[in-house]
VOGU-3710 file (C-alpha; in Angstrom, 3 decimals, decimal comma):
1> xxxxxxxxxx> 0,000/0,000/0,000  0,841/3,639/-0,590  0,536/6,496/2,107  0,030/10,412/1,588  -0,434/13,032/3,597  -2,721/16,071/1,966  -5,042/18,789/3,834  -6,535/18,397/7,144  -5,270/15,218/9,120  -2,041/14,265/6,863
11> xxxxxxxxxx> 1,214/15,009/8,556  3,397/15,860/5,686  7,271/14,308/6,276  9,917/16,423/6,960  12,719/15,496/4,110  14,510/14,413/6,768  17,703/13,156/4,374  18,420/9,793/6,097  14,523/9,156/5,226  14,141/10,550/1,370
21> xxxxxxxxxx> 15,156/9,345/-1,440  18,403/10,003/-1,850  18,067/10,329/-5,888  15,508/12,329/-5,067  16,901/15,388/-6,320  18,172/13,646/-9,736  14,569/11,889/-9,841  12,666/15,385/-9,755  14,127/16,859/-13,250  13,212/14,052/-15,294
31> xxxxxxxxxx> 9,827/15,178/-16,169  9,463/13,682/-19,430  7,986/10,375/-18,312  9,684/6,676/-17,738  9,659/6,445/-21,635  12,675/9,112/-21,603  14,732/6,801/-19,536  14,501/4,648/-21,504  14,375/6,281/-25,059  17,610/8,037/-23,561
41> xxxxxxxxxx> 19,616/4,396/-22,804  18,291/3,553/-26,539  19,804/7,054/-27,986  22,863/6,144/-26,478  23,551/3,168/-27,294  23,400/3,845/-31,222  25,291/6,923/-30,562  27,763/4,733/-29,666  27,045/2,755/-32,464  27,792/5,250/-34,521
51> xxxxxxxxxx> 31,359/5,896/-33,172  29,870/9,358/-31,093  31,228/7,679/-27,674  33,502/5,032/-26,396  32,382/5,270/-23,007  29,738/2,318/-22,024  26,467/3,517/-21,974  25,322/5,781/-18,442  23,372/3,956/-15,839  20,088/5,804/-16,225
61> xxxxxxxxxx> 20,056/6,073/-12,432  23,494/7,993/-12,068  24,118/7,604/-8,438  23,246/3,871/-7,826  25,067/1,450/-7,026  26,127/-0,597/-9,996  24,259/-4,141/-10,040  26,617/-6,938/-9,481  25,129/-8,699/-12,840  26,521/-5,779/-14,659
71> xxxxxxxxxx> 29,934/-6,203/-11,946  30,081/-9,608/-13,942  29,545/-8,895/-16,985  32,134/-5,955/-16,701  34,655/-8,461/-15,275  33,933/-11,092/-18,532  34,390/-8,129/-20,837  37,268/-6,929/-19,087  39,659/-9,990/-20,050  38,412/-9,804/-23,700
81> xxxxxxxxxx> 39,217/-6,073/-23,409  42,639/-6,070/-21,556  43,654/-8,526/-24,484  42,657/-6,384/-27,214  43,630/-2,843/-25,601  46,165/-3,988/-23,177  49,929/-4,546/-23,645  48,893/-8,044/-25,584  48,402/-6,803/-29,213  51,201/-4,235/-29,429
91> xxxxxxxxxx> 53,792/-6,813/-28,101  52,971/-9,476/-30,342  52,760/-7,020/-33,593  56,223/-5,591/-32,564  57,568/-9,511/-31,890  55,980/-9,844/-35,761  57,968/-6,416/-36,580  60,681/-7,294/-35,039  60,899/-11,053/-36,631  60,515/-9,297/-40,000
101> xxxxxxxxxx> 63,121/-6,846/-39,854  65,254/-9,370/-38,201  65,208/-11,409/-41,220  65,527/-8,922/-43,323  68,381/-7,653/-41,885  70,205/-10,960/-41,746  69,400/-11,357/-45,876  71,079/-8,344/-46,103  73,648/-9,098/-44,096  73,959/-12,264/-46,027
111> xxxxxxxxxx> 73,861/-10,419/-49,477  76,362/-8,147/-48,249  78,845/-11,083/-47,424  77,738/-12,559/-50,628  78,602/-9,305/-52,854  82,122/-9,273/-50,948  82,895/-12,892/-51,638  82,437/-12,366/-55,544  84,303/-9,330/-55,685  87,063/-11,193/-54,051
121> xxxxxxxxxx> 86,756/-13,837/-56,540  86,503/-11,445/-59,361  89,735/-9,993/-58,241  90,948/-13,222/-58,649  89,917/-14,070/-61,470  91,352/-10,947/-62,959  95,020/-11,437/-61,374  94,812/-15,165/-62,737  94,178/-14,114/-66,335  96,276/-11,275/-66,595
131> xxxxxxxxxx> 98,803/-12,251/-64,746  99,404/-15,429/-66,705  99,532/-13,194/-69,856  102,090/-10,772/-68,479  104,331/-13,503/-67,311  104,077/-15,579/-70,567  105,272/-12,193/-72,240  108,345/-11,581/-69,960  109,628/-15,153/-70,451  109,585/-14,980/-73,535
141> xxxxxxxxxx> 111,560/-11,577/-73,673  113,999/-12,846/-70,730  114,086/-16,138/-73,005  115,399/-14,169/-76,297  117,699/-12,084/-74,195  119,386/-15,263/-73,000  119,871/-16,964/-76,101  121,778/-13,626/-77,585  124,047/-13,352/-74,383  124,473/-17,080/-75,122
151> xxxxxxxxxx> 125,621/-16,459/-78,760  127,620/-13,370/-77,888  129,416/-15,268/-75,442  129,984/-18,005/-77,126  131,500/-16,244/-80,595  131,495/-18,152/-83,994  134,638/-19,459/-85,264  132,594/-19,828/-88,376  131,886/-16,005/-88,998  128,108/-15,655/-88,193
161> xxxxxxxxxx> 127,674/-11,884/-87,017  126,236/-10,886/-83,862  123,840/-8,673/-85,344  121,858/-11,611/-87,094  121,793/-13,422/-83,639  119,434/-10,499/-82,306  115,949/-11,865/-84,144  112,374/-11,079/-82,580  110,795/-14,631/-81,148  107,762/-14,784/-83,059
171> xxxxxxxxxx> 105,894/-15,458/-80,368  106,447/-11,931/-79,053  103,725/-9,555/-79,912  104,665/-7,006/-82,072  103,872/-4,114/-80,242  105,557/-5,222/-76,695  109,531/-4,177/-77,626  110,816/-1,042/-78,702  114,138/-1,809/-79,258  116,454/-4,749/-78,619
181> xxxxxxxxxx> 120,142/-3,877/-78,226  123,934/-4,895/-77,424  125,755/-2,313/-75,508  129,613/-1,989/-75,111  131,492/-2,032/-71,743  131,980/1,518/-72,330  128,026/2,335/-72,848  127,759/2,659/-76,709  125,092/0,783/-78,441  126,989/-1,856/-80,863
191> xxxxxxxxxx> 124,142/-3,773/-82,354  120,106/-2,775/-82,528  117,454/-5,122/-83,266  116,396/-6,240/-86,658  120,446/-5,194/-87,637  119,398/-1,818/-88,449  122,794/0,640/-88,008  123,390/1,821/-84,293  122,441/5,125/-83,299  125,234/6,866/-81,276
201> xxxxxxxxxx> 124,074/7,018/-77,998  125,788/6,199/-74,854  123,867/4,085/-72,331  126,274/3,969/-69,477  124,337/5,856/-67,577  121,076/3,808/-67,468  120,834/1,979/-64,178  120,717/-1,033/-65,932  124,132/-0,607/-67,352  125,549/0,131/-63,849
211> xxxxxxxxxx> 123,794/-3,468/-61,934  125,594/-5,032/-64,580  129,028/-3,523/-64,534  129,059/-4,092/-60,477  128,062/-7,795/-60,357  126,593/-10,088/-62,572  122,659/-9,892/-60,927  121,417/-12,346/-63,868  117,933/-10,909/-65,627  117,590/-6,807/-64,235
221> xxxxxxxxxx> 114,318/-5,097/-64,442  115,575/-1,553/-64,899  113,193/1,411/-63,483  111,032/2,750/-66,072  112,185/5,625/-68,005  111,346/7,068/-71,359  113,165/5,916/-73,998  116,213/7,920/-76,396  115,464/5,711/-79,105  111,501/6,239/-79,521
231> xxxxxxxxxx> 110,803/9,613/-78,994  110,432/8,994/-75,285  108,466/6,333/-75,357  107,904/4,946/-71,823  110,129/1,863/-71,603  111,099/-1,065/-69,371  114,612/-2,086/-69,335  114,984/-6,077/-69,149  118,876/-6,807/-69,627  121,410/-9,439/-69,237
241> xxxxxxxxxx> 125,011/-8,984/-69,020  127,651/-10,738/-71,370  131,139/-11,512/-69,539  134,070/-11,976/-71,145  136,050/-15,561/-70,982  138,244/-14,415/-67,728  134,402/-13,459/-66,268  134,843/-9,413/-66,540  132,446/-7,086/-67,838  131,488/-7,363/-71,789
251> xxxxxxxxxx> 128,494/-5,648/-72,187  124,657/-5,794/-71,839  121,946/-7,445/-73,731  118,911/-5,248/-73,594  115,511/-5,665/-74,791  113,002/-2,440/-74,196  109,276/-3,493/-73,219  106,888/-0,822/-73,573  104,778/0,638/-70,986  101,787/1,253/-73,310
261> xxxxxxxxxx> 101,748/-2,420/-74,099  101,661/-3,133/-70,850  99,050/-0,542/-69,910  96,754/-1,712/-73,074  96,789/-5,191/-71,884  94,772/-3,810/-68,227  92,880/-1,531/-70,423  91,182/-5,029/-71,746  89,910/-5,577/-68,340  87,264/-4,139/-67,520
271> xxxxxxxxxx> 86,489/-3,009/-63,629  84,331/-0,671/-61,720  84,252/2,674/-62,413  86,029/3,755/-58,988  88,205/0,469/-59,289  91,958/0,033/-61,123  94,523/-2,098/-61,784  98,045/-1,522/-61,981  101,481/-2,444/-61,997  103,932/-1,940/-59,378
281> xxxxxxxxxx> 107,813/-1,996/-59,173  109,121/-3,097/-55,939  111,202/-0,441/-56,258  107,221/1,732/-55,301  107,148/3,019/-58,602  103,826/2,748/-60,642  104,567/1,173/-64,220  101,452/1,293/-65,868  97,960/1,747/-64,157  93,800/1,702/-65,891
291> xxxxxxxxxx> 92,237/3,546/-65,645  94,778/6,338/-66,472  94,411/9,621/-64,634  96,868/11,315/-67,835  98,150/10,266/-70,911  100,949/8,316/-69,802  98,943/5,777/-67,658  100,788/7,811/-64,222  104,156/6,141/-65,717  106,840/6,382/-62,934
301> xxxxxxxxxx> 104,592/7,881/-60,205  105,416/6,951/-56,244  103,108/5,237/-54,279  100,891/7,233/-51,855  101,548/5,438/-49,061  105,113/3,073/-48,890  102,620/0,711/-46,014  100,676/-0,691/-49,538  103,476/-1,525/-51,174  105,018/-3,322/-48,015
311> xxxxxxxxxx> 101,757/-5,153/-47,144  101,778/-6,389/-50,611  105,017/-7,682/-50,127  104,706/-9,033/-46,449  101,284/-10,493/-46,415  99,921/-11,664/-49,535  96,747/-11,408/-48,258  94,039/-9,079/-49,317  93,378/-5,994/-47,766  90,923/-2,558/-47,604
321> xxxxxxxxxx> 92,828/0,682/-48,281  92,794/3,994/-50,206  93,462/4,098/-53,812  97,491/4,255/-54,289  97,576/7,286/-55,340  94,732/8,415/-53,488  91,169/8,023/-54,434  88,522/6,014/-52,632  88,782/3,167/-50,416  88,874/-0,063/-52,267
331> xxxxxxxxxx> 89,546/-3,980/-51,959  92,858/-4,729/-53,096  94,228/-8,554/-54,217  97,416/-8,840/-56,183  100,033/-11,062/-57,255  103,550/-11,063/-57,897  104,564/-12,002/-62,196  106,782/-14,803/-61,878  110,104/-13,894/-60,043  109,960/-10,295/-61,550
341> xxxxxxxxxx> 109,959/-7,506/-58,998  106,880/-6,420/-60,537  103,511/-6,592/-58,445  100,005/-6,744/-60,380  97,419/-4,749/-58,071  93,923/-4,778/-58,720  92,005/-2,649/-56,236  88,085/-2,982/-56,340  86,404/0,216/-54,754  84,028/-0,722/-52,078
351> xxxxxxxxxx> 81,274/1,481/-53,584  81,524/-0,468/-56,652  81,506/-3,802/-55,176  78,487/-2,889/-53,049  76,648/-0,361/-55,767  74,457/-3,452/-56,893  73,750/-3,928/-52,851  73,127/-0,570/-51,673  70,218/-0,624/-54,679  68,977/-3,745/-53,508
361> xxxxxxxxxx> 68,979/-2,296/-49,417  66,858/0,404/-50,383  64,397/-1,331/-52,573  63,953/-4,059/-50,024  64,822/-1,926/-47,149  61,810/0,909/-47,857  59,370/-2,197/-49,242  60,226/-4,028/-45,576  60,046/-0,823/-43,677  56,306/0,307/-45,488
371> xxxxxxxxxx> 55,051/-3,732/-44,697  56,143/-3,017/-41,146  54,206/0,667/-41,095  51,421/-0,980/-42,730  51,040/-4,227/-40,442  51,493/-1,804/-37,260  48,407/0,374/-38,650  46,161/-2,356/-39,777  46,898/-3,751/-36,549  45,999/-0,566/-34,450
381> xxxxxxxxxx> 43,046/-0,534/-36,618  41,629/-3,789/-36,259  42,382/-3,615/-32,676  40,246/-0,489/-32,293  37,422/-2,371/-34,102  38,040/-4,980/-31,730  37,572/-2,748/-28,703  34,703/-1,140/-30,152  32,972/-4,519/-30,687  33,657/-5,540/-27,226
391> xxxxxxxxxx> 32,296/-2,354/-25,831  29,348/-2,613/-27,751  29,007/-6,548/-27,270  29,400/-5,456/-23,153  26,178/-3,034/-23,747  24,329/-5,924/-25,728  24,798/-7,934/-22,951  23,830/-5,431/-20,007  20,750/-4,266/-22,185  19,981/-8,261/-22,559
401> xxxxxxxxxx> 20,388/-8,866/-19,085  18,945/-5,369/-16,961  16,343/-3,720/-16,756  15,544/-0,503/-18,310  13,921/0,999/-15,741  15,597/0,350/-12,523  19,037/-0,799/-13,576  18,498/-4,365/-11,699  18,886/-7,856/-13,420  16,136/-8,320/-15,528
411> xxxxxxxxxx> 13,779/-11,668/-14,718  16,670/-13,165/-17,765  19,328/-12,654/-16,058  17,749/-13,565/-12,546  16,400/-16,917/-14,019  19,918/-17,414/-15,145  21,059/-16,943/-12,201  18,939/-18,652/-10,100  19,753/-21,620/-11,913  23,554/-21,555/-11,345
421> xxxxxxxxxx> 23,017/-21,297/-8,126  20,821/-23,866/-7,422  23,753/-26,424/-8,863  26,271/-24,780/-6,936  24,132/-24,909/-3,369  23,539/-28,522/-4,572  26,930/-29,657/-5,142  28,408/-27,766/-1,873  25,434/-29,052/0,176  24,135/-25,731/1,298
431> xxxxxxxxxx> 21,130/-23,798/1,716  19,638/-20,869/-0,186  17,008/-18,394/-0,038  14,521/-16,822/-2,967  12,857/-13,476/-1,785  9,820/-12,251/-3,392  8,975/-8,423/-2,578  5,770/-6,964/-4,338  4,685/-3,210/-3,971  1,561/-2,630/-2,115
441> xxxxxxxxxx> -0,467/-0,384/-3,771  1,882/0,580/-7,217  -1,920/0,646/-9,161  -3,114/3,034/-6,725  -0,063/5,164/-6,904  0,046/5,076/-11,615  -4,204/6,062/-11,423  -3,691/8,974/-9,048  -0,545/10,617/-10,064  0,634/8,568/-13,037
451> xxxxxxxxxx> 2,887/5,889/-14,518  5,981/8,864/-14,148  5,566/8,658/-10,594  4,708/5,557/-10,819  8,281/4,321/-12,817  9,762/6,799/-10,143  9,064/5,395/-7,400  9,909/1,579/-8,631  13,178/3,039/-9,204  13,753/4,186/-5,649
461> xxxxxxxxxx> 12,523/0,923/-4,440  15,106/-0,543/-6,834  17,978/1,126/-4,781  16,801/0,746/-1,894  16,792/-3,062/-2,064  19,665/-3,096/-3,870  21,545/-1,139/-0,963  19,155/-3,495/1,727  20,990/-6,749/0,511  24,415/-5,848/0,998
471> xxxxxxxxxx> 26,600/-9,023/0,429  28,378/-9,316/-2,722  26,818/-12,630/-4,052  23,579/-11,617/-2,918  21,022/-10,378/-6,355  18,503/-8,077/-6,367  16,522/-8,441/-9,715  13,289/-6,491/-11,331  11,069/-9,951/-11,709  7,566/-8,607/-12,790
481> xxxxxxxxxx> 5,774/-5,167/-13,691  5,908/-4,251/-9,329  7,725/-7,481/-8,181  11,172/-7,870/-7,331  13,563/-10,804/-6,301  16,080/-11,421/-3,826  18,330/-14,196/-4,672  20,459/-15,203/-1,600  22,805/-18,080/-1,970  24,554/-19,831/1,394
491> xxxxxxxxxx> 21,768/-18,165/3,494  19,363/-20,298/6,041  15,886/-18,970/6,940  17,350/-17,291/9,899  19,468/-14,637/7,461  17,097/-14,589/4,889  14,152/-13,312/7,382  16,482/-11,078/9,286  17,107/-9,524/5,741  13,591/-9,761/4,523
501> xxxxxxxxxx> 12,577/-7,568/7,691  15,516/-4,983/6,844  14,225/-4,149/2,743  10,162/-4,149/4,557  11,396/-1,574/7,318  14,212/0,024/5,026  10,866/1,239/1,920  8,172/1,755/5,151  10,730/4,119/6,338  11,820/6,020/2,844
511> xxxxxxxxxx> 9,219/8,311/0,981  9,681/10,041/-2,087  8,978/13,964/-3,428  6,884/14,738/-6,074  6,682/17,997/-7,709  4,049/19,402/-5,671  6,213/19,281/-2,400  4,561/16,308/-1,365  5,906/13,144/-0,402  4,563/9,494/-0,756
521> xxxxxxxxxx> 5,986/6,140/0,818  4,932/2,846/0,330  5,235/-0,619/1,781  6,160/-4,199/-0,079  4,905/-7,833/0,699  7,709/-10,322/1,168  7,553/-14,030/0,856  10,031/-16,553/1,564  11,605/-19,402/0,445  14,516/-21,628/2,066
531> xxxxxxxxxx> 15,562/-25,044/0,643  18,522/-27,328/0,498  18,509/-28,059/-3,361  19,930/-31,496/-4,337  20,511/-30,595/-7,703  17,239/-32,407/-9,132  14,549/-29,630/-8,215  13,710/-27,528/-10,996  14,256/-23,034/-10,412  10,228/-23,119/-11,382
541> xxxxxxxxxx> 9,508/-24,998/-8,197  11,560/-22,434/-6,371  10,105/-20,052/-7,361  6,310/-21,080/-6,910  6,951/-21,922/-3,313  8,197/-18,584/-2,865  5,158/-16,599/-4,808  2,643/-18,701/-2,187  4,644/-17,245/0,362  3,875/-13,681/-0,971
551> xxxxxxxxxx> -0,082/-14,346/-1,618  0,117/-15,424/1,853  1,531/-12,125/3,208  -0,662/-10,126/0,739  -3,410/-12,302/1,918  -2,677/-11,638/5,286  -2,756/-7,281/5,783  0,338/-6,520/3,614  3,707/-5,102/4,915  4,149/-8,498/5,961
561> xxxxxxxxxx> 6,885/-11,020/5,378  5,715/-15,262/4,977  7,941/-17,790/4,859  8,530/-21,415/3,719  10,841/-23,814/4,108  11,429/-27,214/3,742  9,797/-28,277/7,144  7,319/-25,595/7,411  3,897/-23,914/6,804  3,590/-19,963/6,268
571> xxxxxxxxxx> 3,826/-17,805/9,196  3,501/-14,294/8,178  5,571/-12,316/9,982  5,282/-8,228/10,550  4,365/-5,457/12,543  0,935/-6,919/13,552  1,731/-10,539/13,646  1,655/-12,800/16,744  4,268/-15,484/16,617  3,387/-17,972/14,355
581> xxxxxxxx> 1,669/-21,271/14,087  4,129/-24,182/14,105  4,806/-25,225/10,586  3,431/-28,049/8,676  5,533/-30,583/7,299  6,202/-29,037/3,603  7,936/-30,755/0,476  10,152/-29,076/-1,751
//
């Protein structure tokens, strides 16, 4: 029933605040009707549908405690929702990221070894093949040059001239010599190649002249010079000396190689644009070099650096330097020709043996580096999809399961409920309690002052059961149009009347304002149910026992509270009750 005080005899209450409604306030501006809660839940929702908010939904009563239905199905959503916008997804896309690049790296890395290990067998290749031919030519020179000093040496008793002794090998190229000559122990040229007359030039100042007139150092390699016989050609002394029968000085058998031969046979090979190859005196003189930096192929010039040239000769193994007379850094692997002091370099410049790589690195490199951008923002996308989904699958599921009105379980979720409790009670062997509470009077209260007031005050009663229960595994539920339910599990019919009495007094003792400055309370009907389930009783038959129990209450005044339990007939139980009868044997 439902109490008001108006005009003569009505005591109106004093908004005393530990007796109103303490969402009273809050209540008293919604004056567009119970529809607007809900229709403003509904708006919500598709705003958020919509991508306008990705906040859950607002409890339509903003100051109430939040059901523990919604507690659990915020705690379900929560572990779907710490996976998707926790720490989970970015690790494992920057594992992926990081596997990626990893690999790539490590095929570049590989590449890069790869690129190195052919130049180096390029440079090989190169010293093989031009070496060979270099050394095949200077035999053959050092073998004509020791057949004349053989002849000269020798004489012939039976008048063959010197002169006709000095004849080109045929298997000389034509263009390697310049001249071919026997010199005098005093310098002068007595025979030239090919028996043309001698020019008159002294040679006893080449260096050439002077090894020989010391000692006897077998085949000389002169340092290069330009020649007095070809117009200053560049020219490579390779001499011999002729003794005399007592062993003293005779003269020198010379044959001049030139340097442009020389420097035409490297111009075959072709290298890098930033590479060369050269050849080198031991003496750190450059003979001939490709490609040239002047017309003369840098004939004669020093070595930058005399540490090359030593390394060359020390090590034999290849090494990364600068250029030898300056230049980049390159790759150098060289060989020596035969026992000459001569040393074929070929020096491949790093940029050239990694130009092909670099292009690769980039390509690769930018295509690896966009995949990784693009994985990292499909995955930030998809993950925000993800946590929009869950959000909006959380509100599916508290709209499915609450009701609109009061923000309490709705009768699905309380069924629900009921039912997994029941198996749990069962299999621990303990009791449990089902409160029904119905609203005396609700109709009275929707035909004088309408369903608004009406949904109002529902919604106080809502909270105030709510806060009446107290324990956290307790559930209050909405369970009809003015019933509610009390679900309380591990609870004999000691607790369950002791809180059955607190939710009667708790809504006798609360009232609620309306517009008009007046205020209206009501009182509820509870009945009662205790039972020890065994697991094979069905939540209907629960729930039956407990609506007799409330007929019997309403039956008997109202503001009452009627119980059953497994041993027992009802016994209402309120302000105006006597104890009650002793129960009748009752099966549940």
């Amino acid at each position: 029933m439902f109490r008001t005080r108006r005009g003569i005899g009505m005591i109106p209450r004093s908004g005393d605040p530990a007796q109103a409604d303490p969402a009273a306030t809050g209540d008293e501006t919604d004056r567009a009707g119970g529809a607007a809660v809900r229709g403003g839940r509904v708006r919500a929702f598709f705003a958020h549908l919509r991508g306008g908010s990705r906040t859950p939904v607002p409890d339509p009563v903003a100051d109430a405690d939040i059901p523990a239905h919604i507690q659990l199905i915020q705690a379900q959503g929560g572990v779907s929702r710490r996976l998707v916008s926790g720490y989970t997804v970015p690790v494992l896309t920057t594992l992926i990221i990081v596997a990626v690049l990893a690999v790539q790296i490590f095929m570049l890395w590989q590449a890069r070894q790869d690129a190195w290990t052919r130049a180096l067998a390029e440079g090989n290749g190169i010293l093989q093949s031009v070496g060979d031919a270099l050394e095949k030519n200077f035999t053959i020179v050092e073998q004509n040059l020791t057949r004349a000093q053989t002849a000269i040496e020798s004489g012939d008793k039976d008048g063959v001239r010197p002169r006709d002794l000095i004849l080109f090998d045929r298997a000389i190229p034509a263009d390697l010599l310049n001249v071919m000559l026997i010199i005098s122990r005093r310098g002068d040229v007595l025979v030239e190649s090919g028996g043309l007359a001698p020019s008159p030039v002294n040679l006893a100042d080449r260096d050439y002249f002077r090894a020989h007139v010391l000692q006897n150092p077998g085949t000389f390699l002169s340092a290069p010079f330009r020649s007095r016989y070809r117009s200053g050609d560049p020219t490579l002394a390779m001499s011999r000396r002729i003794s005399a029968p007592d062993g003293s000085f005779n003269g020198v058998v010379m044959a001049g190689i030139r340097l442009a031969y020389l420097r035409s046979l490297l111009d075959l090979v072709r290298v890098g644009p930033n590479s060369s190859i050269a050849l080198i005196s031991h003496g750190g003189k450059i003979l001939a070099r490709s490609p040239a930096l002047g017309t003369d192929g840098n004939f004669g010039a020093d070595l930058r650096d005399g540490g090359i040239l030593h390394r060359m000769m020390a090590s034999g193994q290849p090494f990364v330097d600068e250029g030898l007379i300056g230049g980049p850094e390159r790759l150098f692997v060289y060989r020596q020709i035969g026992p000459l002091p001569i040393i074929l370099s070929v020096g491949l410049a790093t940029a050239d043996i990694y130009a092909e790589w670099n292009r690769q690195a980039l390509i690769f490199g930018t295509l690896t580096l966009g995949f990784c951008i693009a994985l990292a923002l499909l995955v930030r996308g998809l993950q925000r999809g993800l946590i929009r989904s869950t959000e909006m699958e959380e509100m599916l599921k508290n709209m499915a399961l609450t009701d609109v009105l009061t923000g309490l379980p709705n009768r699905r979720s309380f069924d629900e409920r009921l039912d997994t409790e029941m198996r749990r009670m069962a299999r621990e062997a303990r009791s449990m309690s089902l409160l029904l509470v119905d609203v005396d009077g609700l109709q009275a209260v929707n035909e004088a002052y309408g369903v608004v007031t009406g949904d109002r005050l529902l919604r106080m009663l809502g909270r105030q059961i709510q806060r009446s229960v107290g324990r956290p595994g307790d559930v209050a539920a909405r369970f009809g149009g003015e019933e509610f339910a009390v679900l309380l599990p591990d609870t004999d019919l000691k607790g369950a009347k002791y809180i059955a009495d607190r939710i009667r007094s708790d809504v006798e003792n609360s009232s609620m304002a309306l517009e008009t400055g007046e205020r209206i309370c009501c009182t509820v009907s509870i009945g009662i149910v205790t039972a020890w389930p065994t697991g094979r009783e069905r939540p209907t038959h629960f729930v039956r026992m407990a609506e007799e129990a409330l007929e019997e209450a309403k039956a008997a005044g109202r503001n009452r509270v009627s119980w059953r339990d497994c041993s027992g007939d009802p016994a209402p139980m309120g302000p105006d009750a006597g104890t009650p009868e002793t129960p009748a044997p009752h099966a549940f």
